[in-house]
C-alpha atoms as one frame of an Amber mdcrd trajectory, in Angstrom:
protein
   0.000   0.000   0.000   1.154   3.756  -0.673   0.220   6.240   1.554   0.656
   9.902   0.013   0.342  13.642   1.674   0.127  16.859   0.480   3.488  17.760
  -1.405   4.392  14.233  -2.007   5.104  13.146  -5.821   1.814  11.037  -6.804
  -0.424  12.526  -4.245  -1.970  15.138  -7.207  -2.510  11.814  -9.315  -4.270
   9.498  -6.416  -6.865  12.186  -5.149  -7.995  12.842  -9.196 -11.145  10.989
 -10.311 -12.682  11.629 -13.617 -14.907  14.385 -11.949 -12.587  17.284 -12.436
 -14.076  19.996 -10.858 -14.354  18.707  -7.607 -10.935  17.588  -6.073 -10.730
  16.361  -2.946  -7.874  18.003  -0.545  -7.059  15.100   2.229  -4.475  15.115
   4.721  -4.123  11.387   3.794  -5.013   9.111   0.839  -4.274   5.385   1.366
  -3.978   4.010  -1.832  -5.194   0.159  -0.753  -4.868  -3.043  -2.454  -6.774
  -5.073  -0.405  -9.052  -5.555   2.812  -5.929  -5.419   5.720  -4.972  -1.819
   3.952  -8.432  -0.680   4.162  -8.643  -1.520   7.752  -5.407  -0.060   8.251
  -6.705   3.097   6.658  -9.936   3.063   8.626  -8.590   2.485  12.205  -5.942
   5.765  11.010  -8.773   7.815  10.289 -10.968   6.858  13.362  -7.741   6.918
  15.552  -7.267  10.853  14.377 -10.550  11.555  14.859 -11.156  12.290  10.755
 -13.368  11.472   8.459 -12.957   9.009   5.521 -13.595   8.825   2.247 -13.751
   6.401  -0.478 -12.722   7.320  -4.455 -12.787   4.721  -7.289 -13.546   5.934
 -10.539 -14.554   9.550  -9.466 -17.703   9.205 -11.616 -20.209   9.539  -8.367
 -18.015  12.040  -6.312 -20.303  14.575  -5.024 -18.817  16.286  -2.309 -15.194
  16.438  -1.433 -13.121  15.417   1.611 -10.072  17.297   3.531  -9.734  14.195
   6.152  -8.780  10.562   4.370  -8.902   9.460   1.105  -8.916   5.722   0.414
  -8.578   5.013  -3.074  -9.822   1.729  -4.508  -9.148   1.704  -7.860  -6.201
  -1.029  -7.081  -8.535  -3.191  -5.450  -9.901  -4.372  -9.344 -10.367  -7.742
  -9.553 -12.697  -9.768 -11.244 -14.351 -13.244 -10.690 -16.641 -15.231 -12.744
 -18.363 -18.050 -12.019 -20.598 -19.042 -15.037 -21.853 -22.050 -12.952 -23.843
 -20.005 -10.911 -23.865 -17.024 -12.763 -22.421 -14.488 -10.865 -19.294 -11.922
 -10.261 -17.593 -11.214  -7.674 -15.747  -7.932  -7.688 -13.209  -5.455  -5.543
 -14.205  -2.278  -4.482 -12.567  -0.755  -7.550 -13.811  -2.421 -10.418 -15.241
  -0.777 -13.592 -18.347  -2.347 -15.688 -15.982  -2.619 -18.494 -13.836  -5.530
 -16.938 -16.746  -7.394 -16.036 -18.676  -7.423 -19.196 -15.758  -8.469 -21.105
 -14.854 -11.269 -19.280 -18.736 -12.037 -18.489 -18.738 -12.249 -22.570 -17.134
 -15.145 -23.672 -19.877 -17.431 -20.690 -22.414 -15.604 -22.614 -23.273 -13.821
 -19.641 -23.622 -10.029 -19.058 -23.948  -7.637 -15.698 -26.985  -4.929 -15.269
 -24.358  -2.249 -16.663 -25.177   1.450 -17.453 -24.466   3.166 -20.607 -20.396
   3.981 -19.415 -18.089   1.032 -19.180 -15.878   3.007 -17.036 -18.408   3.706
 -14.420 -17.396   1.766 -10.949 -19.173  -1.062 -10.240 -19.956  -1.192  -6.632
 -20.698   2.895  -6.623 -23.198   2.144  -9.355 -24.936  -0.444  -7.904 -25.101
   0.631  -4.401 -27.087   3.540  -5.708 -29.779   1.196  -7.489 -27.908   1.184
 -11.011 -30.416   2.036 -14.202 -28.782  -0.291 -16.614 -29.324  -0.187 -20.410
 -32.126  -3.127 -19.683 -33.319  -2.047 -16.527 -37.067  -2.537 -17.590 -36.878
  -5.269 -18.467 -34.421  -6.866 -15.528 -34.582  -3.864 -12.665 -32.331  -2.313
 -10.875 -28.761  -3.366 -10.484 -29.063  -4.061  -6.869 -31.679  -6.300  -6.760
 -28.965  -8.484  -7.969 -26.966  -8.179  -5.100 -26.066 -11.738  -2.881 -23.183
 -10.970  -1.050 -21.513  -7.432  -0.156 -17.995  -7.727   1.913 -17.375  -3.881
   4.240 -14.653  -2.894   6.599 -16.735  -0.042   8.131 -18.914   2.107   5.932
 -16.414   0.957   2.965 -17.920  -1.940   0.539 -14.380  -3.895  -0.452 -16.241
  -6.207  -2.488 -19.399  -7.331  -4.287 -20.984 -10.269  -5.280 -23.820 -10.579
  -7.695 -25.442 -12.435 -10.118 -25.294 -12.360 -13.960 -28.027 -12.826 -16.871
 -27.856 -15.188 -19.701 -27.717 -12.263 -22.005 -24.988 -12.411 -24.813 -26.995
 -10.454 -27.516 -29.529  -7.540 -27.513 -31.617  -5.629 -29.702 -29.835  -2.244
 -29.773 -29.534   1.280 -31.292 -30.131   5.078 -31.583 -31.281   7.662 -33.266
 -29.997  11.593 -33.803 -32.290  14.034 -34.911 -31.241  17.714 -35.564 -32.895
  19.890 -32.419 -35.512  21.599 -34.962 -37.208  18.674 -34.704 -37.138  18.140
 -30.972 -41.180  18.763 -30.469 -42.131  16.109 -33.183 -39.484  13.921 -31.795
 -40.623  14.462 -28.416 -44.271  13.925 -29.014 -43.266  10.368 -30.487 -41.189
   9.154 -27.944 -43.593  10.667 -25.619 -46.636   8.013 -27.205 -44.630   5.249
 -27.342 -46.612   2.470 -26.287 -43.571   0.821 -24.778 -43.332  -3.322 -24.197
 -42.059  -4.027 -20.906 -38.704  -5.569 -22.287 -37.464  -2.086 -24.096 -35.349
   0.383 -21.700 -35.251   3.535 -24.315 -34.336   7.333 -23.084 -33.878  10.659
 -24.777 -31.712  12.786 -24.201 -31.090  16.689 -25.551 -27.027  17.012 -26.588
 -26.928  20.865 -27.902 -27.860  20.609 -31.695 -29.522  17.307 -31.381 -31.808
  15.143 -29.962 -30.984  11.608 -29.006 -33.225   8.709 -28.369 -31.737   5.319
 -27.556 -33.356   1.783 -27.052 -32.142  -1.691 -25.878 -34.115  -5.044 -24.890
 -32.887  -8.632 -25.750 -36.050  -9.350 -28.030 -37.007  -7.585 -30.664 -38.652
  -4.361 -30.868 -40.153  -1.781 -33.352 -38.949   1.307 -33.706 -40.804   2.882
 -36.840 -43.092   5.569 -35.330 -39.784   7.328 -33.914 -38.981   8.195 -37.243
 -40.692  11.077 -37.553 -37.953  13.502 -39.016 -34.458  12.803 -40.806 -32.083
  11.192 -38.946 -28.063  12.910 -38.537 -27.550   9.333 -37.733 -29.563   5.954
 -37.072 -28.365   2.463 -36.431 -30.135  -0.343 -34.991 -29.967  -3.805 -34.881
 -28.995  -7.486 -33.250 -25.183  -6.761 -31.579 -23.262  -8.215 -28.912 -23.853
  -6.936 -25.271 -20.874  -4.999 -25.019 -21.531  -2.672 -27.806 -24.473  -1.606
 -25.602 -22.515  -1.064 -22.681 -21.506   2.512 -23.505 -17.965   3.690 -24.058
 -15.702   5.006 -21.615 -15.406   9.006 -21.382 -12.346  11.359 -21.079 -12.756
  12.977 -17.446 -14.021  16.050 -17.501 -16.269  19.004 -15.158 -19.757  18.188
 -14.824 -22.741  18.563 -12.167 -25.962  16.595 -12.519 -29.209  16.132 -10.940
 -32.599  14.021 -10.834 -36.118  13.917 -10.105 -38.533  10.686 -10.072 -42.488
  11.653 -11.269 -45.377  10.491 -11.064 -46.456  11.254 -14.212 -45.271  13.259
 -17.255 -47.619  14.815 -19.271 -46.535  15.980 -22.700 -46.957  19.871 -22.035
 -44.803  19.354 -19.002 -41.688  17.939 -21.286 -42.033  20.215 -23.883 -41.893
  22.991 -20.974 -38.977  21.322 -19.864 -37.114  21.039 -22.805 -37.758  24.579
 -23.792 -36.204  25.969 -20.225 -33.451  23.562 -20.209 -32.813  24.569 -24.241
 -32.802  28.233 -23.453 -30.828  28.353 -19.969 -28.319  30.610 -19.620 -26.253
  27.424 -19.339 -25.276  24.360 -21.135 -28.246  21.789 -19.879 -28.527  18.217
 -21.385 -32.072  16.779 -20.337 -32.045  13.609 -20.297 -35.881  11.757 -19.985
 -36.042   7.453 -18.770 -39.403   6.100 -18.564 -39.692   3.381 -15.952 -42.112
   0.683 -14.813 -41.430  -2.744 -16.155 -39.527  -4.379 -14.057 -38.278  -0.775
 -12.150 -40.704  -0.808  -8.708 -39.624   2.673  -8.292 -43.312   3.936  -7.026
 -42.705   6.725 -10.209 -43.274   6.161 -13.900 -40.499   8.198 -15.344 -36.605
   9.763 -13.955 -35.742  13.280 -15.686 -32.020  13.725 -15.412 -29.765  16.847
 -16.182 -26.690  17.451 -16.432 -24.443  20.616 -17.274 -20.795  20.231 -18.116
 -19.629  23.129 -15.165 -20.529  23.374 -11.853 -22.984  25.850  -9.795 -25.602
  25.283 -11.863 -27.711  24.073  -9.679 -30.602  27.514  -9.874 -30.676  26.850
 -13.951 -31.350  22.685 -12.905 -34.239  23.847 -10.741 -35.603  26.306 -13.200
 -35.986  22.910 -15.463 -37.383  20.770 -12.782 -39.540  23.286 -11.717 -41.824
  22.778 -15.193 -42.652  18.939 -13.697 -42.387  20.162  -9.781 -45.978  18.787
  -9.131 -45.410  15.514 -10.356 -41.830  15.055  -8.339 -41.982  11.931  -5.663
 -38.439  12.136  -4.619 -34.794  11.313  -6.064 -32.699   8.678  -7.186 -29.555
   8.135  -5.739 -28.118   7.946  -8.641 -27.586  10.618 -11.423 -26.497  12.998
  -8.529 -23.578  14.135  -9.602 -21.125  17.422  -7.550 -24.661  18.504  -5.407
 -24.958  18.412  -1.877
């Protein structure tokens, strides 16, 4: 194990995460490769009276610590057992390792849409995967979790018989975002399709994923920048890592979501005085989330959060609380 302070050569490095507005400034980070450095790094911190926190990836960091740091991100490894169908994994695992070696069982994790998301932050929060309605949440799957205090050193859970899925998106240029909206909006959705759109700047983006097949026709109600769709291996659905970069990001679960409510939505978060991308996930299927759909923003800078409002204001009577994840440098 390394153990870095301010000033020392690698310390900048260690406390870094792929949030990159937010740093943390400990007195401490224990860079730990396995349980007996953990506990090491939690009896430290409880023995100087500070508080501890835990970095992987960086990808859920939300606020930042100035006591210890234990980083994970050593603590990687991967087991599969395709006898019973499940993974067991070390605190600083990323989706990407287990869906490639998941792969050649022809098995495959409840994985996001970023490979290089950490797996036991993700799933500890719930975890929306790419077929979440039609499997649930990510931690349903949960059998075994393995802690030294408040930190998780290692999860097991199970895995699907899932080598192939039914896969794709579609890019429309933003003058067509009400159309697009009104279709996605009337989708008459099976319970085995997990779609979402999402609002990137100049376009509109709808995606869709479910192991049978779907149809996809009435979403084609403008010219596509760019379409593909079609029968492809599980990791191409996975998502692809992303550079690190400054971002801040919020939620809200509803109720309902009525059509004049999105558009109003889309218009404020269009016309902030701020980069917004609004991102919209209908639930139900297999999600028991008590709300039918999750409206997520995100902006890439931070103290945004009065422009996020302003958008979540247009649905505020329809708001029944929060997932934990998709909350991303907020308090």
């Amino acid at each position: 194990m390394q153990i870095f302070r301010p000033g020392d050569t690698g310390y900048d490095e260690e406390r870094s995460g792929f949030q990159t507005g937010l740093r943390h400034d400990p007195q401490v980070v224990f860079a730990v490769e396995n349980v007996q450095d953990v506990e090491e790094a939690v009896r430290y911190a409880e023995s100087h009276g500070h508080e501890y926190a835990i970095q992987t990836t960086g990808h859920g960091l939300t606020t930042t610590t100035t006591g210890v740091l234990i980083s994970t991100r050593r603590m990687n490894t991967v087991e599969i057992d395709p006898r019973t169908r499940t993974s067991r994994v070390g605190a600083g695992a990323v989706w990407r390792q287990v869906v490639e070696q998941a792969a050649p069982h022809g098995l495959a994790p409840l994985s996001g849409d970023a490979s290089d998301v950490g797996v036991v932050g993700y799933t500890l929060g719930g975890g929306f995967s790419v077929l979440a309605r039609e499997f649930g949440l990510a931690s349903e799957r949960v059998r075994r979790t393995e802690q030294v205090g408040d930190v998780v050193t290692a999860l097991e859970f199970e895995l699907l018989p899932v080598s192939e899925v039914h896969a794709g998106e579609m890019f429309f240029d933003v003058r067509h975002a009400e159309a697009v909206f009104e279709a996605f909006h009337a989708w008459d959705l099976p319970d085995h399709v997990t779609p979402s759109l999402t609002t990137l700047g100049d376009v509109v983006r709808v995606t869709f994923a479910g192991t049978k097949p779907f149809d996809v026709d009435h979403l084609r109600v403008a010219p596509r920048v760019k379409e593909q769709f079609g029968r492809k291996p599980f990791a191409q659905a996975a998502g692809a890592p992303l550079p690190p970069h400054s971002y801040q990001g919020d939620n809200v679960l509803l109720s309902d979501l009525p059509l004049d409510a999105l558009h109003r939505a889309g218009e404020v978060a269009a016309h902030s005085s701020v980069p917004i991308f609004l991102s919209v996930l209908p639930l139900g299927g297999a999600l028991e989330a008590g709300a039918s759909h999750l409206i997520k923003l995100i902006s890439p800078r931070l103290g945004v959060e009065e422009q996020h409002e302003e958008v979540f204001d247009q649905v505020r009577s329809f708001v029944v609380g929060r997932s934990r994840n998709f909350r991303y440098a907020v308090g």
